[in-house]
C-alpha positions as CSV (number, residue, x, y, z in Angstrom):
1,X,5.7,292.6,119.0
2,X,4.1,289.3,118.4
3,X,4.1,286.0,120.0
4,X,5.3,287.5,123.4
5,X,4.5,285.6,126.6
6,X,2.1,287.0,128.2
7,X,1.7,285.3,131.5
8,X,5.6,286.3,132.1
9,X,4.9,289.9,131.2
10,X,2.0,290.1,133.4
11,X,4.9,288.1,135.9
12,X,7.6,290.5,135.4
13,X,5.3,293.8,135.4
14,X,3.5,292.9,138.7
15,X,6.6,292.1,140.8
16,X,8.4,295.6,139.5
17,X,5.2,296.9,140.6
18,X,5.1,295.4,143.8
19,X,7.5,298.8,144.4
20,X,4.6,300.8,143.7
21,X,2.9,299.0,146.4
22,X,5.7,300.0,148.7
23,X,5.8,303.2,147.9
24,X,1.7,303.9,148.2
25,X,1.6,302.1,151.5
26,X,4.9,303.8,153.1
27,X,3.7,307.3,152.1
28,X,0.3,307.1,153.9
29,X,1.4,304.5,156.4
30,X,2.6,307.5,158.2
31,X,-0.6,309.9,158.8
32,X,-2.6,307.0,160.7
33,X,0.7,306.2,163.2
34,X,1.2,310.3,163.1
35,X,-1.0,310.8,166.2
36,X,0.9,308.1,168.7
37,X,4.2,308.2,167.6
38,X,4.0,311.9,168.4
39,X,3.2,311.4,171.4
40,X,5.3,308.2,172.4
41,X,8.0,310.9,171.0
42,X,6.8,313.6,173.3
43,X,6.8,316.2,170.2
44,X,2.9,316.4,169.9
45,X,3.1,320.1,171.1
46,X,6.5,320.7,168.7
47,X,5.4,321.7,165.0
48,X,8.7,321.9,164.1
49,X,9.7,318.3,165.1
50,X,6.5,317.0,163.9
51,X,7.5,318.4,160.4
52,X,10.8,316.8,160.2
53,X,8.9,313.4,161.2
54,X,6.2,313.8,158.5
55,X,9.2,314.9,155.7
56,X,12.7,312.9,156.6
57,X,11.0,310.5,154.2
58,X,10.2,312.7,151.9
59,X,14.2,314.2,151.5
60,X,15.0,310.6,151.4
61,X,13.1,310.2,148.0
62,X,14.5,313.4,146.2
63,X,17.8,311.8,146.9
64,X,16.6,308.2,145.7
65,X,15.1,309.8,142.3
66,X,18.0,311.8,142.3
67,X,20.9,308.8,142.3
68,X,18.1,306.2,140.6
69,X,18.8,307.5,136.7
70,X,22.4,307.9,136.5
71,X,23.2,304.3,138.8
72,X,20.1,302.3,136.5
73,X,21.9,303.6,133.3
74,X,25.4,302.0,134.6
75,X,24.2,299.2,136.8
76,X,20.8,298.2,134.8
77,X,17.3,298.4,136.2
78,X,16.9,294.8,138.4
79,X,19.7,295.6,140.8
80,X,18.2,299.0,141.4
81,X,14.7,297.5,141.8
82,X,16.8,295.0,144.4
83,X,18.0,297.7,145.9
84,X,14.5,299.9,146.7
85,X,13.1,296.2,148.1
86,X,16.2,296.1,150.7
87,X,15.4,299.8,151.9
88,X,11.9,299.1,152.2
89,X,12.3,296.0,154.1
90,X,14.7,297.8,156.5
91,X,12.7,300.7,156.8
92,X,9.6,298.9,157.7
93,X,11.4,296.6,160.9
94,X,13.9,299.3,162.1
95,X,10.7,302.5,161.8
96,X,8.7,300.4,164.2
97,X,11.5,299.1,166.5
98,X,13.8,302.0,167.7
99,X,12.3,304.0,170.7
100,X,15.2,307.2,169.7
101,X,13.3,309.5,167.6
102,X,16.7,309.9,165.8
103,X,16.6,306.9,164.8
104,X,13.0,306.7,164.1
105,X,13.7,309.6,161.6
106,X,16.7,308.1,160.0
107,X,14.8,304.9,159.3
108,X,12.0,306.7,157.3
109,X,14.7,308.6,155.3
110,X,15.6,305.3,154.2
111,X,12.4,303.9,153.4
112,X,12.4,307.4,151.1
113,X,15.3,306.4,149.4
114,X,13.8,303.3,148.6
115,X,10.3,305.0,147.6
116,X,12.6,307.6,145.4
117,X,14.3,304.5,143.6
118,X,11.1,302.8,143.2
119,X,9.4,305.5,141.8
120,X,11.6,306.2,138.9
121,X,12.5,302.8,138.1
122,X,9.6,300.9,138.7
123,X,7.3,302.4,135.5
124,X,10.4,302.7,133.5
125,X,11.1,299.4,133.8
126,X,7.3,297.8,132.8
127,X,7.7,300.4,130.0
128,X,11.2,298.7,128.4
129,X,9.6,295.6,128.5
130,X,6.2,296.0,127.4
131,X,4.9,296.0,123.8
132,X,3.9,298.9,122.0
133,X,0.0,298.2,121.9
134,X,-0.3,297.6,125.7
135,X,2.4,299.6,127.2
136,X,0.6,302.2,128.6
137,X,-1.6,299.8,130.5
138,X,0.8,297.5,131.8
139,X,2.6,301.1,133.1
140,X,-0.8,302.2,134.6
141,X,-0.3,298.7,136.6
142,X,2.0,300.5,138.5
143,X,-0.4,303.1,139.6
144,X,-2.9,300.4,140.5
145,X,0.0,299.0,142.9
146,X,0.3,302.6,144.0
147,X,-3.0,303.1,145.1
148,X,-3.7,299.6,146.5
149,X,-0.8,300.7,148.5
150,X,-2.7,303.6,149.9
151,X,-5.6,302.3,150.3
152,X,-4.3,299.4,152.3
153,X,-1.9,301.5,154.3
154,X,-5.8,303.2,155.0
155,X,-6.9,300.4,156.2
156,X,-4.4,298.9,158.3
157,X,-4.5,302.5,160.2
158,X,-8.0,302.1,160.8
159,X,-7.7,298.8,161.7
160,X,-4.8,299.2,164.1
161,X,-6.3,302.2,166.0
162,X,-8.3,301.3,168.7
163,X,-10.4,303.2,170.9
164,X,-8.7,306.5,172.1
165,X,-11.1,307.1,175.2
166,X,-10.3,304.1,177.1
167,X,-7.1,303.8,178.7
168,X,-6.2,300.5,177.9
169,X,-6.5,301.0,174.1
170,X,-4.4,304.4,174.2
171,X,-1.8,302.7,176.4
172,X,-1.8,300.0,173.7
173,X,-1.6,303.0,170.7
174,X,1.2,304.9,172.2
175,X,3.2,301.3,173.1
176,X,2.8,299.1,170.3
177,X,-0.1,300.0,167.7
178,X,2.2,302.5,165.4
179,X,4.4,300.1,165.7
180,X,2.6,297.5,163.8
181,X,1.3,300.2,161.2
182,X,5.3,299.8,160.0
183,X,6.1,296.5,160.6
184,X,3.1,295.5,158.7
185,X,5.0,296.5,155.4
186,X,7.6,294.1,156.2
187,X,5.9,291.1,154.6
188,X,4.9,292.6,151.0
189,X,8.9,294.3,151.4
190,X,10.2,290.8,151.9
191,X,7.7,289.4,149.1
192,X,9.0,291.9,147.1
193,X,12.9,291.0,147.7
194,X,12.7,287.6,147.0
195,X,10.6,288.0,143.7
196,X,12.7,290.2,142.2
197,X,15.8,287.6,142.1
198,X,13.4,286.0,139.2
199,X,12.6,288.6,137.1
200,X,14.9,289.3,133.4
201,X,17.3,292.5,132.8
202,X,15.5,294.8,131.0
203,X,15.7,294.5,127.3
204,X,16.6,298.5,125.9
205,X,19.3,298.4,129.1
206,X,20.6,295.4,127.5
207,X,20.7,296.9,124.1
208,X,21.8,300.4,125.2
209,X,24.8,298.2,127.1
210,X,26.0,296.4,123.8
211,X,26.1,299.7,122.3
212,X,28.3,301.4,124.1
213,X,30.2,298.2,124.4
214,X,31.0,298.5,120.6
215,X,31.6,302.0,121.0
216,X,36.0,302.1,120.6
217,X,36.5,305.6,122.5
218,X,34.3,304.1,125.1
219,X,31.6,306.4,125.2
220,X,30.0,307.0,128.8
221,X,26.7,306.8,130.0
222,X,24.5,309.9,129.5
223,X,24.6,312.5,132.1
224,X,22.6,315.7,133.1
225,X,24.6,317.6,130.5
226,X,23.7,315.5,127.8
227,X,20.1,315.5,128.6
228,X,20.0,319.6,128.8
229,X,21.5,319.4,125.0
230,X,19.2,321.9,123.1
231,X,17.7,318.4,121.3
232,X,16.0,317.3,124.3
233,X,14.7,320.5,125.6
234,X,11.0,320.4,124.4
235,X,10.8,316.9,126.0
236,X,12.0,317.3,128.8
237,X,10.2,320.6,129.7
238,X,6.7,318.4,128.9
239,X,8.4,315.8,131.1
240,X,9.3,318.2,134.3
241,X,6.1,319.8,133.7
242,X,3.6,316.7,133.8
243,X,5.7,315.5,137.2
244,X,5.3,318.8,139.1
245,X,1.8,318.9,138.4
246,X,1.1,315.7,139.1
247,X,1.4,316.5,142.8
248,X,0.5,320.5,142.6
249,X,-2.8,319.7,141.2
250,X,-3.6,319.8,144.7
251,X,-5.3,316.0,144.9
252,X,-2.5,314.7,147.1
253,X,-2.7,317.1,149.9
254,X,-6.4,315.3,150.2
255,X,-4.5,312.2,151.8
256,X,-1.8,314.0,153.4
257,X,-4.4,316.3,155.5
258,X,-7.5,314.6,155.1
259,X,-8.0,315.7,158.6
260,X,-8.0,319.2,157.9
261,X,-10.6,318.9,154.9
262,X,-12.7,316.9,156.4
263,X,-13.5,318.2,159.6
264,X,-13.5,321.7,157.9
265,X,-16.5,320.2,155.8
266,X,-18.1,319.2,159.2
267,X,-16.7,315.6,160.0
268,X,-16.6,314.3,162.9
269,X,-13.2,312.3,163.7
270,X,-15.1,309.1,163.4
271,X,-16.6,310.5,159.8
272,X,-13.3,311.6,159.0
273,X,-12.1,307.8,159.0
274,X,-15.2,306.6,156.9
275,X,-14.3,309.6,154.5
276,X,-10.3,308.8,154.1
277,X,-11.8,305.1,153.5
278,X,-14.2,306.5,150.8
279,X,-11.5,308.4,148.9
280,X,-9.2,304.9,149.0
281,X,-11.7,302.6,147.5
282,X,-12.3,305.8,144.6
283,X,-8.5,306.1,144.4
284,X,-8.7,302.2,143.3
285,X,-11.9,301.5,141.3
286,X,-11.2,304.7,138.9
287,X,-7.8,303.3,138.8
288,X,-9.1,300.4,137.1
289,X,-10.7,302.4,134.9
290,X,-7.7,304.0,133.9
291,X,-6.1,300.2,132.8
292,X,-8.8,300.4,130.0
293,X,-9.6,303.6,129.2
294,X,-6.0,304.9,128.6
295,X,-5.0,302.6,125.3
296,X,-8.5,303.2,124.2
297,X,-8.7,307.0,124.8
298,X,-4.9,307.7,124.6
299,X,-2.8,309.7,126.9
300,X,-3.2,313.4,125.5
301,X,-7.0,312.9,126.1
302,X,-6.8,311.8,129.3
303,X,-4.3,314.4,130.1
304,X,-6.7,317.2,129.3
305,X,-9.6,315.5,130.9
306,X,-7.3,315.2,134.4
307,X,-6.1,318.8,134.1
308,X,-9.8,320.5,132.2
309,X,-12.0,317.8,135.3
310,X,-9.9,319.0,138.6
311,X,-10.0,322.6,137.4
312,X,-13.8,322.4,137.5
313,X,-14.2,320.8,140.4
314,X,-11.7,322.5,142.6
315,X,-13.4,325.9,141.6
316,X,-16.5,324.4,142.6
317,X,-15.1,323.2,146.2
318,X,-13.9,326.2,146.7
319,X,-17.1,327.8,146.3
320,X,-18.7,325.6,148.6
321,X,-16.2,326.3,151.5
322,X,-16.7,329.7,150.8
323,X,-20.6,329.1,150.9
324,X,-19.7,327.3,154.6
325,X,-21.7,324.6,152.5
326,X,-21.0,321.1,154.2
327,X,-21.6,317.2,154.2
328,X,-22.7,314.7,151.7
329,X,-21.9,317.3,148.7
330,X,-18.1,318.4,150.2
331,X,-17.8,314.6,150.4
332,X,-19.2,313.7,147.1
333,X,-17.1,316.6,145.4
334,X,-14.0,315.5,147.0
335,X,-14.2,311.5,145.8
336,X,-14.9,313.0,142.4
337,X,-11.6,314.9,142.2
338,X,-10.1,312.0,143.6
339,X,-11.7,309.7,140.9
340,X,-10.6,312.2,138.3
341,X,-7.2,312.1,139.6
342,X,-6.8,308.3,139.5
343,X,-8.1,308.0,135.8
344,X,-5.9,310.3,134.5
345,X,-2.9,312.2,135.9
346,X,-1.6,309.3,138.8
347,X,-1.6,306.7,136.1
348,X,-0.7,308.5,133.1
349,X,1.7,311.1,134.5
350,X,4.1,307.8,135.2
351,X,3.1,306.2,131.1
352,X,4.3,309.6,129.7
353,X,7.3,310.3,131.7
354,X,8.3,306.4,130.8
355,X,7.5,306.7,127.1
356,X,8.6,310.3,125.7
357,X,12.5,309.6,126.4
358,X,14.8,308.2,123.9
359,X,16.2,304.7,125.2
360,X,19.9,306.7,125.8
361,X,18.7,309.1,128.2
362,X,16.0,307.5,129.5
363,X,17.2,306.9,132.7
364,X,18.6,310.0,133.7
365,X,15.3,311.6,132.3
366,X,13.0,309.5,134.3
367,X,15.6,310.4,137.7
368,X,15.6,314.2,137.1
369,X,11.5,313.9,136.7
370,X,11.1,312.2,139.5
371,X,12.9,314.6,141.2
372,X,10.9,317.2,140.2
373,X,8.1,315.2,141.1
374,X,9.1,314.9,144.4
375,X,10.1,318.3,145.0
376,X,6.8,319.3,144.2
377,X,5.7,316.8,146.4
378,X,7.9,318.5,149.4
379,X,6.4,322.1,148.2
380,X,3.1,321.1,148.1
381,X,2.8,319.7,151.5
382,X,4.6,322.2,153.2
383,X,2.9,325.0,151.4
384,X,-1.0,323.7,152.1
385,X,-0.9,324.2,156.1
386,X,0.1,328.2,155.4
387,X,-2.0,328.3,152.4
388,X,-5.2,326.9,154.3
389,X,-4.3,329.3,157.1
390,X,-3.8,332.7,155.2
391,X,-6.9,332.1,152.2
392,X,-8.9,329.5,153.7
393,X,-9.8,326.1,152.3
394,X,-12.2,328.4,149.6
395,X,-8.7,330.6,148.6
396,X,-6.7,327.4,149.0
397,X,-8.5,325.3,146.1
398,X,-9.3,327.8,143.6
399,X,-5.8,328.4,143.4
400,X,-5.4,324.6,142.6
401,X,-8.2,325.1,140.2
402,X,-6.2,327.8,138.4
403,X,-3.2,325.8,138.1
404,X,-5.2,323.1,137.0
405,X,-6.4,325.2,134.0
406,X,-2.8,326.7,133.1
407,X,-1.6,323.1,133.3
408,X,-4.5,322.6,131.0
409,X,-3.5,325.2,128.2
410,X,0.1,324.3,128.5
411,X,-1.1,320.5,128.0
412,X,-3.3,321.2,125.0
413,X,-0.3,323.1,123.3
414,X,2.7,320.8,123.8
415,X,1.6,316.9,124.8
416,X,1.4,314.8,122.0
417,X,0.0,311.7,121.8
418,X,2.2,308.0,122.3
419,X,-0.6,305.6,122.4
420,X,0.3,302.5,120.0
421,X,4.1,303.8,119.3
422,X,7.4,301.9,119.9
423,X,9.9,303.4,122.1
424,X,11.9,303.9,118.8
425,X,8.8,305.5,117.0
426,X,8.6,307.6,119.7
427,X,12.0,309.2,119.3
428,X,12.3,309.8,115.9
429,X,8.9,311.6,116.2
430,X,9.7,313.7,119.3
431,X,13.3,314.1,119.0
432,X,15.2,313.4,115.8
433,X,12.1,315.2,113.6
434,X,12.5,318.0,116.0
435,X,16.1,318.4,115.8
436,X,15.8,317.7,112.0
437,X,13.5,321.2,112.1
438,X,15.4,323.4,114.1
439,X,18.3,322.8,111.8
């Protein structure tokens, strides 16, 4: 692709991430208010209700991933993107307003839905519109969006938070301080909505459109039951796959219970902070890394080094807890699994699930991986409390070191490499050659 403006791709691709930045900063957002709203709620004594509080978000994004595909293949990818900015936006003024934890919890389901959509369309999206030879960067943007989102939501907690032994400053937590944690998403939600109105359709829904347009029996849009055709089956098994252990590598349950790890490696609360502040700024500079490395190095490698690295090092965590080791080395161990992470599977988990579809599908592909995602999302951070309870934090991570080195085995078999490919290279390779074969 030759010629192409660049300054509007970069344009285009920023502003559909901007719903990466959403997403990041709405996910953590949620574990610095966690302490005051629970007990402005009067459910800080309630596991069960602090559960559905940390998770109403969550069901709201298997059902945004779930509707994303199937309404982005009929309606086309900007109104969807439209769509997730409006849910954010309304999430982020009506979390912080209501005083009904009802409401409260109905709110972040819909800022869920929004992080669902988001999630699926967003990297699809830069991916239809990017060229070949920088696609998988101009994906990973999205990541970087993701992560800024975290680390921002990080410090805006910290920020926000004041002092919890005197009075005044917990009156002022519990009243109006996790309040403004929310509301302070409103503005980039906002940004977000209004940009959007100036960025193009995206050029394979366009195409895929005209097709079916010319089609005389008025073929439909693709479904689930076209996408579990025998054709697609290798694909999408490396696409459900790479989703699901994306999260059950184990690195996310670091920023959902950083509190647990860290104080189990001997941090104080006030080292805990610093430490959750540490892992952001990692999550972001080997993010950047990942914007060059992954054209240069390609996706399969980096694959295996995520998968192969985090292995490794949860094995070697584990030990550690299981040592009762503690300090600079837990810290220094956890920031490098975290740096692993952001160079390799957060960024290129989204490239490949973007890329490995065939422009048909691709948007009911990208909604059922999501999904997955998600789900493993929901299972991981459910499963982590009990798991850190029955084995420890030693039992706890070498079992995400052994998934880690399946994934790895699994990864070296089956995931090819789509550095420097078309979209349309990319399906005759993966799935008209492979069809051609098993016929």
């Amino acid at each position: 692709m030759q010629g192409f403006n660049k300054g509007f791709l970069y344009f285009i691709c920023a502003v559909s991430a901007m719903g990466g930045l959403l997403f990041g900063y709405d996910w953590v957002v949620i574990g610095g208010a966690k302490p005051f709203y629970e007990l402005y709620f009067g459910i800080a004594d309630s596991p069960v209700m602090q559960g559905v509080a940390m998770t109403t978000a969550l069901v709201g994004c298997l059902i945004g991933a779930m509707v994303a595909g199937g309404a982005a293949d009929r309606y086309g990818r900007k109104p969807l993107l439209m769509f997730s900015a409006v849910l954010f936006t309304v999430s982020a003024v009506a979390t912080g307003l209501f005083n009904s934890f009802i409401l409260f919890n109905i709110a972040r389901f819909v800022g869920g839905v929004g992080i669902g959509v988001a999630s699926a369309l967003a990297p699809m999206y830069i991916a239809e519109v990017s060229p070949a030879e920088i696609r998988g960067r101009m994906v990973s943007l999205n990541q970087m969006t993701i992560v800024l989102g975290i680390l921002g939501a990080q410090i805006v907690n910290m920020l926000l938070a004041r002092d919890t032994t005197v009075a005044e400053s917990q009156a002022w937590n519990l009243a109006w301080g996790w309040r403004w944690m929310f509301w302070a998403e409103t503005l980039p939600a906002a940004l977000f909505l209004l940009m959007s109105f100036f960025i193009p359709e995206s050029p394979v829904f366009l195409k895929v459109k005209g097709e079916r347009l010319k089609v005389k029996e008025g073929r439909r849009e693709a479904g689930l039951g076209e996408l579990f055709q025998h054709k697609y089956g290798k694909v999408l098994l490396l696409g459900l796959v790479v989703a699901v252990f994306q999260q059950w590598c184990g690195t996310n349950v670091i920023f959902n219970y950083a509190h647990e790890i860290f104080v189990g490696a001997g941090f104080d609360v006030d080292g805990m902070f610093i430490n959750i502040v540490i892992t952001g700024i990692a999550n972001v500079v080997f993010t950047f890394v990942a914007l060059y490395t992954i054209e240069k190095w390609g996706r399969r490698t980096l694959m295996l080094i995520g998968a192969g690295g985090l292995g490794l090092i949860y094995f070697t965590l584990g030990t550690c807890y299981f040592m009762g080791l503690t300090g600079v080395l837990m810290v220094a161990l956890v920031v490098a699994a975290i740096s692993v992470y952001a160079m390799t599977l957060g960024p290129v988990t989204w490239t490949l699930l973007a890329e490995i579809f065939p422009n048909r599908v691709r948007g009911i592909a990208m909604a059922t991986c999501t999904f997955a995602l998600w789900v493993g999302c929901c299972t991981l951070t459910f499963s982590f409390p009990s798991m850190n309870a029955a084995l420890g934090s030693s039992g706890t991570f070498w079992i995400y070191s052994g998934i880690c080195m399946c994934a790895f085995i699994y990864l070296f078999r089956n995931c090819p490499e789509t550095k420097g490919k078309s979209l349309e290279e990319l399906e005759k390779e993966l799935i008209n050659n492979q069809s051609n074969q098993s016929n």
